[in-house]
ZAMARGU-4260 file (C-alpha; in steps of 0.2 Angstrom, whole numbers, plus 5000, padded with zeros to 4 digits):
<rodrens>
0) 4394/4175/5076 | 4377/4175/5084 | 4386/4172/5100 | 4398/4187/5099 | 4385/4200/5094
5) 4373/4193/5108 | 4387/4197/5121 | 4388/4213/5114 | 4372/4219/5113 | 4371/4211/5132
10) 4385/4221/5136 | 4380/4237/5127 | 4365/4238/5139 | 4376/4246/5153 | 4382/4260/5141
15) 4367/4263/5132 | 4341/4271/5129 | 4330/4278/5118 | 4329/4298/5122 | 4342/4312/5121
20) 4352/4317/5137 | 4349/4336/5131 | 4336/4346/5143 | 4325/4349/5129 | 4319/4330/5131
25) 4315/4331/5147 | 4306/4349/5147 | 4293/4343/5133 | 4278/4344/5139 | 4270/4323/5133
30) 4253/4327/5127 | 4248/4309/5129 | 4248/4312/5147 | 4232/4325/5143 | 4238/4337/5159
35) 4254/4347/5155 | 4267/4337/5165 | 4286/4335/5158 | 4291/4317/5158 | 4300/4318/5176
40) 4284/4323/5180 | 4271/4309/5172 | 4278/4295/5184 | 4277/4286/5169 | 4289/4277/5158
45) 4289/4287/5144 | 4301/4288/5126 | 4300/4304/5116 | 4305/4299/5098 | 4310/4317/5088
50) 4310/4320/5068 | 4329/4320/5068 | 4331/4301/5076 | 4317/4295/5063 | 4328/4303/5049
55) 4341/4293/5056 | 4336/4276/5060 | 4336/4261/5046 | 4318/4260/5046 | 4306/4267/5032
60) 4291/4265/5040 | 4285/4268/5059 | 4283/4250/5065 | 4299/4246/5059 | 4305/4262/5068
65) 4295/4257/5083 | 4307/4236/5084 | 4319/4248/5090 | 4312/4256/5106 | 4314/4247/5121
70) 4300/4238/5128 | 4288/4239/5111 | 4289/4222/5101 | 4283/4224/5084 | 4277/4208/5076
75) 4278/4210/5055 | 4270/4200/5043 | 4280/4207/5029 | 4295/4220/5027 | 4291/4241/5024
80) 4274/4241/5035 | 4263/4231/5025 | 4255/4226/5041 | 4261/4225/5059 | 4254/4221/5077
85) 4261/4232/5093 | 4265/4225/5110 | 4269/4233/5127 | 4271/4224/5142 | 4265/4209/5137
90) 4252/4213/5130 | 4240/4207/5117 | 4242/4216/5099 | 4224/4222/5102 | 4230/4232/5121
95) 4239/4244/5115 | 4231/4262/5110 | 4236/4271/5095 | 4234/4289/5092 | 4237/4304/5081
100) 4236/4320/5089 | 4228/4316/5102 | 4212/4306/5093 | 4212/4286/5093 | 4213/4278/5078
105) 4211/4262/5086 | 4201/4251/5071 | 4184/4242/5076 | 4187/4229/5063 | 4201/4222/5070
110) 4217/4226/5081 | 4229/4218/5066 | 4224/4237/5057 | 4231/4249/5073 | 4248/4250/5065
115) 4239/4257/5048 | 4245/4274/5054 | 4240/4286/5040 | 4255/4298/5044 | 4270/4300/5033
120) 4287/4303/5040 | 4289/4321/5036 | 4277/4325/5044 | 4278/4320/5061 | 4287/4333/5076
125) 4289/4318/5088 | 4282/4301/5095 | 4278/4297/5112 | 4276/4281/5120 | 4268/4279/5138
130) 4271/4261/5145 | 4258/4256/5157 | 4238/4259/5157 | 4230/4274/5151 | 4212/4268/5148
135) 4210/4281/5163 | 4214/4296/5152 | 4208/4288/5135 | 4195/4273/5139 | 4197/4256/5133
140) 4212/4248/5123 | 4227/4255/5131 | 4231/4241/5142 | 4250/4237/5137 | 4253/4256/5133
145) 4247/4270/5119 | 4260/4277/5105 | 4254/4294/5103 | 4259/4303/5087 | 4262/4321/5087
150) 4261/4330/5069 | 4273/4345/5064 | 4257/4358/5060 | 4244/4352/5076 | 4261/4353/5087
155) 4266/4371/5082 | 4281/4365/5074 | 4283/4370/5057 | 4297/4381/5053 | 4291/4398/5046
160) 4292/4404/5030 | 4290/4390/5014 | 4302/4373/5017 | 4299/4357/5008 | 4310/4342/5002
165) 4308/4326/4993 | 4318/4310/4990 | 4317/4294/4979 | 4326/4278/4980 | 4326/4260/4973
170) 4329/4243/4982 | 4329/4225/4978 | 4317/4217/4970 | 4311/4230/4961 | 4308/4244/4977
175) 4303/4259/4973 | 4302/4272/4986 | 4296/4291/4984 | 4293/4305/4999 | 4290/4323/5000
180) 4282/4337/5008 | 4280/4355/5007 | 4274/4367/5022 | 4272/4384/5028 | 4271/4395/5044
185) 4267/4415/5041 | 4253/4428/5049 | 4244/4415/5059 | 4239/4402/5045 | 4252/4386/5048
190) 4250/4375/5031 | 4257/4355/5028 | 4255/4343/5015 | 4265/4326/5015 | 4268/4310/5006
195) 4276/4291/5004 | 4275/4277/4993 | 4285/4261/4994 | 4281/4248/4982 | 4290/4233/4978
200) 4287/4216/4970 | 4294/4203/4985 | 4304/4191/4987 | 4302/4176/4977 | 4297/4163/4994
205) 4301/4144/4986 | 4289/4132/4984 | 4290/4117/4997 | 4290/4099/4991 | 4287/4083/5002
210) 4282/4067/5002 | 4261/4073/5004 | 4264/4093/5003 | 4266/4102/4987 | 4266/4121/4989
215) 4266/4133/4976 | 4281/4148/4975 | 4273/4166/4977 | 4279/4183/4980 | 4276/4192/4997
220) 4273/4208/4987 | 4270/4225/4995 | 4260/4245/4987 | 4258/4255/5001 | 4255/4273/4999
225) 4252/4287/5011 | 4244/4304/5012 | 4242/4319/5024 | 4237/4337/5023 | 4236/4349/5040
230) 4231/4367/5042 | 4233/4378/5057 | 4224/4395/5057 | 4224/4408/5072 | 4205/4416/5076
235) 4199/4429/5086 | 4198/4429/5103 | 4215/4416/5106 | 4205/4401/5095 | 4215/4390/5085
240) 4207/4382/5071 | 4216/4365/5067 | 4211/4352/5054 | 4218/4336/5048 | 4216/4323/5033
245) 4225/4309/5028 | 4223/4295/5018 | 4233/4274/5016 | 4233/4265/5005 | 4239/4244/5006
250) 4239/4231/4994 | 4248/4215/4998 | 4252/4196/5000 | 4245/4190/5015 | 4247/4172/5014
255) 4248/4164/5031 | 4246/4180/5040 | 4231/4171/5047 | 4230/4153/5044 | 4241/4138/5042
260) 4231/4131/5027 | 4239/4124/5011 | 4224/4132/5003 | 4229/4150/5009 | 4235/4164/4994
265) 4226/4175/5001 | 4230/4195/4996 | 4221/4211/5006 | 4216/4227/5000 | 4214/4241/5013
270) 4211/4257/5015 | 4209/4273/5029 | 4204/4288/5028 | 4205/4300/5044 | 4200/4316/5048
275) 4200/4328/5063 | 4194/4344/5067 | 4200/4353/5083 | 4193/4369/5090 | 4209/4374/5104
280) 4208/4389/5116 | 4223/4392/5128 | 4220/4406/5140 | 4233/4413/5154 | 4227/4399/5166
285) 4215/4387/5159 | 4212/4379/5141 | 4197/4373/5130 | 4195/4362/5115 | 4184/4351/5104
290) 4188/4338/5094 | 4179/4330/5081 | 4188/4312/5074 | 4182/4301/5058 | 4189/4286/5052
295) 4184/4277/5036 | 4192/4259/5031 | 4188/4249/5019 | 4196/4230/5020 | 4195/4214/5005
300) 4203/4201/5009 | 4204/4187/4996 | 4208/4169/5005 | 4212/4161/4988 | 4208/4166/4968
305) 4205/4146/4967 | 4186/4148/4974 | 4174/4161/4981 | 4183/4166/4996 | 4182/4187/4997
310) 4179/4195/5014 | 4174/4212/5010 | 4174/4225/5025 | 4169/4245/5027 | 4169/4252/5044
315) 4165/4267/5053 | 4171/4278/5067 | 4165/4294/5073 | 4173/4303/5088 | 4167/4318/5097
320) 4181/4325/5111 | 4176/4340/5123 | 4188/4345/5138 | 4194/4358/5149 | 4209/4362/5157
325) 4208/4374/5176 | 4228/4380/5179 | 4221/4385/5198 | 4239/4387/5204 | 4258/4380/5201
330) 4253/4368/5212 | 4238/4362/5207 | 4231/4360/5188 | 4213/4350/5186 | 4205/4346/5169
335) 4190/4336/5165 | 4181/4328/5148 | 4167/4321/5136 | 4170/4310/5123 | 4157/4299/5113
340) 4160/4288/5098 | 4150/4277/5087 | 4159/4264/5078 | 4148/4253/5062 | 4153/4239/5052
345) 4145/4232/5035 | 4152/4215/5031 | 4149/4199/5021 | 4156/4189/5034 | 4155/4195/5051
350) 4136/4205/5046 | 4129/4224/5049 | 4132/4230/5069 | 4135/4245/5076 | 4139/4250/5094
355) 4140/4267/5107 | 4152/4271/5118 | 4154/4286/5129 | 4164/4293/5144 | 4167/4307/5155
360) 4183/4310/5164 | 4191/4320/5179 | 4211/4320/5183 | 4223/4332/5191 | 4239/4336/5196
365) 4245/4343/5212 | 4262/4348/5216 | 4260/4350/5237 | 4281/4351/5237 | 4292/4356/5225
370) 4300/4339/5220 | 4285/4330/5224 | 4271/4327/5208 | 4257/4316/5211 | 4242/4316/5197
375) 4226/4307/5198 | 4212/4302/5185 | 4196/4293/5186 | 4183/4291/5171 | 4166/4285/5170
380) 4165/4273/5156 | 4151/4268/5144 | 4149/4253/5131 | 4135/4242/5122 | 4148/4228/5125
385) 4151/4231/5143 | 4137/4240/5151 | 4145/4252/5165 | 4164/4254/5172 | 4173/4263/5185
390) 4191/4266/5178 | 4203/4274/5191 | 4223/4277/5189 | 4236/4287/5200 | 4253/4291/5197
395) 4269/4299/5207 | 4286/4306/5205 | 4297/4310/5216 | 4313/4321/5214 | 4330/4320/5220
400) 4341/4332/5211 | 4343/4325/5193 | 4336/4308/5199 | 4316/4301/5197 | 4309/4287/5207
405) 4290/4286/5201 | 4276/4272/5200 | 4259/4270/5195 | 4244/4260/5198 | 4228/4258/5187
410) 4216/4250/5180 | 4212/4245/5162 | 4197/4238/5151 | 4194/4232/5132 | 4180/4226/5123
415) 4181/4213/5109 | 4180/4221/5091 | 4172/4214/5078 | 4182/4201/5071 | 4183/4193/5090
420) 4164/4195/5090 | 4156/4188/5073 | 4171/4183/5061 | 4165/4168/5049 | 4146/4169/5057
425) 4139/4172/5040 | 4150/4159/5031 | 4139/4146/5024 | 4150/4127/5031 | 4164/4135/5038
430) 4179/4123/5037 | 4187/4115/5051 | 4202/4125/5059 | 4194/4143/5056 | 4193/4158/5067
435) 4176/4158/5076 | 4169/4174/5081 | 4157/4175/5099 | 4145/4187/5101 | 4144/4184/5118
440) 4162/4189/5124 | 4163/4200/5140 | 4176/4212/5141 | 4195/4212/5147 | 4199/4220/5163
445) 4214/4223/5172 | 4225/4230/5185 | 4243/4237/5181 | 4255/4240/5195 | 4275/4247/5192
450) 4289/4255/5201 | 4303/4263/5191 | 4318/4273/5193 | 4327/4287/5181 | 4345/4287/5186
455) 4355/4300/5177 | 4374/4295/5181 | 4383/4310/5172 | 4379/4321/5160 | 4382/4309/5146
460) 4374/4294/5155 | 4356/4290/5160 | 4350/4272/5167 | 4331/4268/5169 | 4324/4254/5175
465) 4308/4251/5179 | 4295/4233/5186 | 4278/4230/5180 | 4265/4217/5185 | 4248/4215/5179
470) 4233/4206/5184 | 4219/4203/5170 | 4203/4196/5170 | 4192/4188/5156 | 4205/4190/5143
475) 4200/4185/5125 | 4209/4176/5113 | 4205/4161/5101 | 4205/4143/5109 | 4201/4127/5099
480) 4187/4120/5103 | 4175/4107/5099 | 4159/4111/5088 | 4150/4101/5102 | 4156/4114/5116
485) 4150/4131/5104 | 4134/4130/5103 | 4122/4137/5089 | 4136/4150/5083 | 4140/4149/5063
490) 4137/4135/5050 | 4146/4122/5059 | 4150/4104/5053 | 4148/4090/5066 | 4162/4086/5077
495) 4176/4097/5068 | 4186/4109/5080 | 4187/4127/5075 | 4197/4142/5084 | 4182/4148/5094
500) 4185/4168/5102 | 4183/4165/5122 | 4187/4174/5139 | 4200/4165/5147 | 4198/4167/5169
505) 4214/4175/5174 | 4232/4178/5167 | 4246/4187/5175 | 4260/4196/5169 | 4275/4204/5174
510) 4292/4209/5169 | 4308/4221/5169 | 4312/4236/5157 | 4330/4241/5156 | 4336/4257/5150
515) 4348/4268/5148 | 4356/4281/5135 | 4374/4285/5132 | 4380/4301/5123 | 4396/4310/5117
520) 4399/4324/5108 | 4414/4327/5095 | 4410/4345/5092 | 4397/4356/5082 | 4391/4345/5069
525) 4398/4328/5077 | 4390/4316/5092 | 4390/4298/5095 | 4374/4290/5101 | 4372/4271/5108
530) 4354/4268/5113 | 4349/4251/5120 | 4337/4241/5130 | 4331/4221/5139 | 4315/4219/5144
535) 4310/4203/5150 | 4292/4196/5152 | 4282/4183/5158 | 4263/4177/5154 | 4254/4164/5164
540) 4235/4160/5164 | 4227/4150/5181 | 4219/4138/5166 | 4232/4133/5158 | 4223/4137/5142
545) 4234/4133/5127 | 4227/4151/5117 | 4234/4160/5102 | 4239/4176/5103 | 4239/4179/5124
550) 4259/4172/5128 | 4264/4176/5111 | 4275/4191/5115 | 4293/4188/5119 | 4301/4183/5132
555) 4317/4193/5131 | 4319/4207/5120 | 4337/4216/5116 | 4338/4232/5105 | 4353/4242/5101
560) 4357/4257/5090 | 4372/4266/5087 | 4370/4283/5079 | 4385/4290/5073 | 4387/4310/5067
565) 4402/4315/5059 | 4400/4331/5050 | 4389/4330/5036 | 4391/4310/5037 | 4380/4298/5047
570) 4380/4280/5050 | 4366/4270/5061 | 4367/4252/5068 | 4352/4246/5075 | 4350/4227/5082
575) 4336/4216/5090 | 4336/4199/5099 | 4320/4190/5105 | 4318/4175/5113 | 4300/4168/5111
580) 4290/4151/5113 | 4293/4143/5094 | 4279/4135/5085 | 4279/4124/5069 | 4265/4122/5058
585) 4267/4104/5048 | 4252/4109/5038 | 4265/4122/5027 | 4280/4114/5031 | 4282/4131/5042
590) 4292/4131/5059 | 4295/4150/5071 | 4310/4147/5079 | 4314/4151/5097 | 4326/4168/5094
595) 4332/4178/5079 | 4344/4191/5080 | 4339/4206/5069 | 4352/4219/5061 | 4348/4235/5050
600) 4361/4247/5044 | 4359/4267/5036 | 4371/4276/5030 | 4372/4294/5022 | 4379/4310/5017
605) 4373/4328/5016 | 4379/4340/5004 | 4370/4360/5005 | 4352/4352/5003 | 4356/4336/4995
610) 4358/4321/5004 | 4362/4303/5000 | 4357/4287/5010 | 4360/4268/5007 | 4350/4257/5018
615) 4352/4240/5022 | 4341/4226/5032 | 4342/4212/5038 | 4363/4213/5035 | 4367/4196/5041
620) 4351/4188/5030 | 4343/4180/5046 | 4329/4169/5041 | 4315/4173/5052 | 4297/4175/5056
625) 4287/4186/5066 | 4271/4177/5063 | 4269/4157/5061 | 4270/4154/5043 | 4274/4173/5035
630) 4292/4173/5031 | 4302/4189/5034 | 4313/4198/5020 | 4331/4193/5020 | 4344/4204/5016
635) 4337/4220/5006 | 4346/4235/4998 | 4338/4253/4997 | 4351/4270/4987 | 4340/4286/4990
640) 4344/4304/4984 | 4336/4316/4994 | 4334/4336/4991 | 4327/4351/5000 | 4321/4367/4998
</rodrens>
């Protein structure tokens, strides 16, 4: 069987992307990209993701949405969102930027938090995903890419008048799943509130008996809850007024999300609280606007109920955005920008710090022929952790009638957050095999390089394909080390060996992104989608070091997905495959295999404004993990009814 749907999926890579043919895909205008460029225009590899694909795919939250898009791997530690890390390019889970309208949400604490996105569903007008470095445009952390998430009400995008909806659903073991929202557009005032909860109690993971290993049954048990409210107002003098809030909430089995210890049961409590504030000005030819960011997340992590063993975290993230926008011409556009941050942690374990971060950026766009784009950016950049950095970038696109050929070049930085820098350095006689935090950590630099080409065949067929190489310098990740080699870091005990945070010289990277999307229409109401892409990847390091989390990506990466439109019935297939360097931990009798094959299924029906779905993952109940030691849920059962007003 597996054989058979490999092939398939192989084959369906010649038919099949992620992105509508129609011209309103390509006309958007991908704020990500900070200048107002169409994605023909970025010179980047760039996937728009709109409300009606979202309603569609078999996926409740965004990170299982996200497994689908070609060239992101997502790697879960438990089903529905619980908790998820992002890669790009081969990246680390830590190099890739998140953001929500426009403001990063990046979390100081640690990188395993980025895909906490505090956004439900409904509320989202579209998602875009630049591949490639942006650290230009946003400073440090977009590396492997940034996922930028665009809300209904910040966007523009809510329908006028009052419109709302909410639906409800059960699932195996004991699921329950609720959303709704509610908004309004009239007389300048734009108004949104949304919701979702999923909670479920798990499956039941068996407990493993051997001749010396005896581990105890458990449930990988899931409460996540998410809040958001979003107002627009229009002010004198052609200022918008625009502020968010938004609040998630997680509670859920982490054991062996993190260690491969017999003793681990360990459970985590987190929270996130985000708030912007954006002042916006658009004139006939230039633009101003202020933004003011907070994010507040609280994180306890209990290792195991059988000793003292909590890990309580708050931290805290101010960010302050200024920039302007010149339209001097149609051939030339030129903006510059401010932005300052403070980000503070309080913690038992990895102690009180705070750090200050600041930079100031210039880019452009000119246009000196018609079918030519070339856009530039260079930003001055400011960080306790790294002292002073120059970080340049330059794209271009070139147009041949419908066809793109476009590339890029720039370079990238990030610095270690808090857990790579003081994790376990206030634990009295830490145990042998722990993460080990280093203060003195320098930070990650690199250069990205790619060469891609947008090949719209027909008007139902479009191929990209696009290269990328990437040379990095000083990148951290967790080596075991002896305590002999550590020096006077943590309460150590005498010879043991302890995952110790390091920079590791120089690790290269490169790969291939294919692409392509496939589109036919029955009619009005009827359209047959096949979306797909391979991206293969490699990671070496000059050191040979045998590292954690830096080669942990896949090496090949399939996705498929069929979306099918017949009248008021829909039907969704989507598919992964990836191929990976497998692992065994003997510890918990725990072994990640070398590939899994992925399927997810959604079905539904719309009647006036009530709608049913049924969901299904993991069809074919693949026993598989994404993470060393965290089984994922087999096969799972979702019935919703939806309604809309």
């Amino acid at each position: 069987m597996k054989t058979v749907l490999l092939t398939s999926l192989a084959l369906l890579v010649h038919f099949s992307a992620w992105s509508q043919l129609s011209e309103d895909i390509d006309t958007i205008l991908v704020a990500a990209n900070q200048l107002p460029t169409t994605i023909r225009e970025t010179g980047r590899n760039v996937t728009i993701i709109r409300p009606e694909q979202i309603r569609k795919m078999p996926a409740v939250s965004i990170d299982e949405l996200l497994q689908f898009v070609p060239g992101v791997e997502v790697q879960s530690r438990n089903g529905f969102g619980a908790q998820a890390d992002i890669l790009m390019r081969g990246s680390t889970f830590a190099q890739v930027l998140v953001l929500v309208d426009g403001v990063r949400l990046n979390d100081p604490l640690t990188a395993h938090f980025n895909g906490n996105i505090p956004v439900a569903n409904e509320e989202i007008a579209r998602i875009e995903i630049l591949r490639g470095p942006s650290a230009a445009m946003y400073g440090p952390d977009a590396v492997g890419g940034l996922i930028n998430v665009v809300t209904k009400t910040f966007s523009g995008n809510n329908q006028g008048g009052w419109n709302g909806g909410a639906e409800v659903g059960i699932g195996s073991n004991a699921q329950v799943l609720a959303k709704g929202q509610v908004s309004s557009k009239s007389d300048g005032v734009s108004f949104s509130l949304a919701g979702q909860f999923n909670k479920s109690r798990g499956e039941l993971i068996p407990e493993v008996v051997g001749d010396d290993l005896f581990l105890e049954s458990y449930r990988n048990y899931f409460d996540i809850r998410t809040f958001g409210a979003a107002l627009m107002l229009d002010m004198k003098n052609q200022w918008k007024l625009k502020l968010r809030s938004s609040y998630d909430y997680r509670d859920f089995s982490a054991r062996y999300f993190f260690t491969s210890s017999p003793f681990d049961k360990s459970t985590e409590k987190t929270t996130n609280s985000f708030n912007i504030i954006k002042l916006e000005k658009i004139r006939k030819n230039s633009s101003s606007d202020f933004q003011f960011g907070y994010k507040y997340n609280t994180d306890v992590f209990i290792f195991s109920p059988d000793f003292a063993s909590t890990n309580s975290h708050k931290t805290h993230f101010v960010n302050l955005l200024a920039n302007h926008l010149f339209n001097i011409n149609e051939k030339l556009i030129f903006k510059s920008g401010l932005q300052l941050d403070r980000r503070s942690i309080k913690s038992n374990d990895r102690g009180d710090h705070y750090d200050w971060h600041g930079g100031v950026y210039v880019m452009g766009l000119v246009k000196p022929v018609e079918s030519l784009n070339l856009s530039a950016s260079l930003r001055a950049d400011y960080d306790q952790n790294y002292d002073f950095e120059i970080l340049p970038q330059f794209n271009i696109s070139y147009l041949i009638d419908q066809w793109v050929i476009r590339g890029s070049v720039g370079r990238s930085i990030r610095a270690a957050d808090y857990t790579e820098r003081y994790v376990s350095n206030n634990l009295a006689m830490l145990t042998p095999g722990r993460n080990l935090g280093n203060p003195d950590l320098l930070a990650e630099s690199s250069w990205s390089e790619e060469l891609g080409f947008d090949l719209p065949l027909n008007r139902k067929w479009k191929v990209k394909i696009t290269g990328f190489l990437r040379q990095s310098e000083q990148l951290i990740d967790y080596v075991l080390t002896n305590e002999s080699e550590i020096g006077n870091i943590g309460d150590l005990q005498s010879g043991a060996d302890y995952f110790f945070a390091q920079n590791i010289s120089r690790v290269n990277t490169k790969g291939l992104e294919l692409e392509s999307v496939f589109r036919q229409r029955f009619g009005v109401k009827s359209e047959w989608q096949i979306i797909a892409g391979y991206t293969r990847q490699n990671t070496t390091n000059a050191q040979g070091v045998a590292s954690v989390y830096i080669a942990n990506h896949a090496k090949d990466l399939f996705t498929v997905s069929s979306l099918l439109d017949f009248g008021d019935f829909r039907l969704t297939l989507s598919g992964l495959y990836k191929n990976r360097n497998a692992r065994i931990a003997q510890a918990i009798n725990s072994d990640l295999g070398a590939d899994y094959m992925l399927w997810n299924m959604k079905a539904g029906y719309t009647l006036k404004k009530y709608s049913l779905s049924v969901q299904v993952q993991n069809m074919f109940d693949e026993s598989y993990q994404n993470i060393l030691g965290a089984p994922m849920p087999g096969r799972w059962f979702s019935l919703s009814l939806g309604w809309g007003i």
